[in-house]
DRENMI-209107 format. One line per 10 residues: number of its first residue (from 0); for each residue x, y, z of C-alpha. Coordinates in steps of 0.5 Angstrom, whole numbers, padded with zeros to 4 digits. Layout:
BEGIN
NUM> X Y Z  ...
***
This chain:
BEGIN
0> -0088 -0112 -0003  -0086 -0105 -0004  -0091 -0099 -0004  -0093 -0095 -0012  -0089 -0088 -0010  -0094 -0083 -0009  -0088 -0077 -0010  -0089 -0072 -0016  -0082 -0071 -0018  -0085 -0065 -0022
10> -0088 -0062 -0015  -0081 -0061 -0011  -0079 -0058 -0018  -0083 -0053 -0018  -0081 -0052 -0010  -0074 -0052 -0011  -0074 -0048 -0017  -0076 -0041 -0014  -0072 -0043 -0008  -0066 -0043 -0012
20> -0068 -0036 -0016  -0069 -0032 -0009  -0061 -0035 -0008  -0059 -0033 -0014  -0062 -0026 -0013  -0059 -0025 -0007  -0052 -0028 -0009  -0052 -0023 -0016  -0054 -0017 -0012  -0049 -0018 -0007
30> -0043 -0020 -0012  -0045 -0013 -0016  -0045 -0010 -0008  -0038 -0011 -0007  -0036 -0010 -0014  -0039 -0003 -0014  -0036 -0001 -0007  -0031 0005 -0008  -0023 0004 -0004  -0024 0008 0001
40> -0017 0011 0001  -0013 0014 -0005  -0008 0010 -0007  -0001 0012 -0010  0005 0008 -0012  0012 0009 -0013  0016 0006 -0017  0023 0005 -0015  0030 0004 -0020  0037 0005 -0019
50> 0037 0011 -0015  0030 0015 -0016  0023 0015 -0014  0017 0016 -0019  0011 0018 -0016  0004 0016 -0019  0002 0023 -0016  0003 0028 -0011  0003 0025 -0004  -0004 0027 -0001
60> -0006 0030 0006  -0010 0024 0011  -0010 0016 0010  -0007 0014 0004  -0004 0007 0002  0002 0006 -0001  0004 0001 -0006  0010 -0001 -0008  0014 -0003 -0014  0022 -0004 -0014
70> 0025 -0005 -0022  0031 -0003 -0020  0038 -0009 -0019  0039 -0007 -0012  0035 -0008 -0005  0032 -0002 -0003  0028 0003 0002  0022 0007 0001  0021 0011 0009  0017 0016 0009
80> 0019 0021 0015  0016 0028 0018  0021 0032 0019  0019 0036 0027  0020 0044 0026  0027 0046 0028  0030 0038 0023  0032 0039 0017  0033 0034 0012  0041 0034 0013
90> 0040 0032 0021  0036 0026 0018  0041 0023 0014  0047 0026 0018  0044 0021 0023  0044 0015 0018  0051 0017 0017  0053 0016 0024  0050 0009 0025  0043 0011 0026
100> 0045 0012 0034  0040 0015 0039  0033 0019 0038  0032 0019 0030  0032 0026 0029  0025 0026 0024  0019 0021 0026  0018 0015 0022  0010 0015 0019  0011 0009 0015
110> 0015 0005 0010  0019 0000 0007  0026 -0002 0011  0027 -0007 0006  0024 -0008 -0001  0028 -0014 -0006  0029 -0013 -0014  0023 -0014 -0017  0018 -0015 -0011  0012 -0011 -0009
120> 0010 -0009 -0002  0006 -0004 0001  0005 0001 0007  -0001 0006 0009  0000 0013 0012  -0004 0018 0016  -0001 0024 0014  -0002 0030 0018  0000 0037 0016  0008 0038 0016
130> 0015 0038 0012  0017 0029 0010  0022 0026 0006  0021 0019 0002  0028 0016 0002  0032 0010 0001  0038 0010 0006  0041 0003 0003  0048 0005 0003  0054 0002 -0003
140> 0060 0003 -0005  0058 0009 -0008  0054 0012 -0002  0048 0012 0001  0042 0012 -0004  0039 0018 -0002  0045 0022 -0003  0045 0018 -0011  0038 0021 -0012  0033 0017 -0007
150> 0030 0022 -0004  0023 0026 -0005  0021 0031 -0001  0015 0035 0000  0010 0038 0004  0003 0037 0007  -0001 0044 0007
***
């Protein structure tokens, strides 16, 4: 013979409930936590058609994330490259030009060497003071992106 329960279904009712409220609490708090978090690197993006650059906004000195959108019909570069005191940007392409032999003339800090049409990508940098470039060096019949307008350059102060 089975013994009469003793359980109160309404006695583990009021021992879960508050239990499930002090989860729930701490599980909204800490969804509106994350969400309120700031990025903490400015961000800027750049879009890239058939031969240009367009910047979000002006490329800014320190940690900086880079996003990335090609609409444009062609595979394309975004490389941004510090230029050391005595390099000009003609010695950075001109060393495109011959096959990108040797010692690079400027510095890579970052960038994209490949970006299909229609894809999105990103990179981050940490720019110090100085003389860049952002440029596609992507080569066609018609030349190399950056002699058909790929090429933004700017200073960090």
């Amino acid at each position: 013979m089975s013994q009469p329960s003793t359980h109160n279904p309404r006695n583990t009712q009021s021992r879960i409930f508050p239990r499930v409220l002090r989860v729930l609490r701490c599980t909204s708090f800490s969804v509106v936590l994350a969400a309120s978090t700031p990025q903490t690197d400015p961000s800027i993006t750049v879009v890239l058609t058939d031969h240009h650059f367009r910047l979000s906004a002006p490329v800014e000195r320190g940690p900086l994330l880079w996003r990335i959108k090609n609409e444009g019909s062609d595979p394309h570069q975004a490389l941004v490259v510090k230029l050391p005191t005595g390099v000009s940007e003609f010695g950075e392409m001109a060393w495109f030009e011959h096959g990108s032999k040797g010692p690079e003339p400027g510095e890579r800090v970052g960038g994209l060497e490949a970006i299909a049409p229609g894809a999105d990508a990103s990179f981050r940098t940490n720019l110090e003071p100085g003389r860049y470039l952002l440029l596609c060096a992507m080569s066609e019949d018609e030349g190399r992106h950056y002699e058909l307008g790929m090429i933004y350059r700017f200073q960090i102060e």
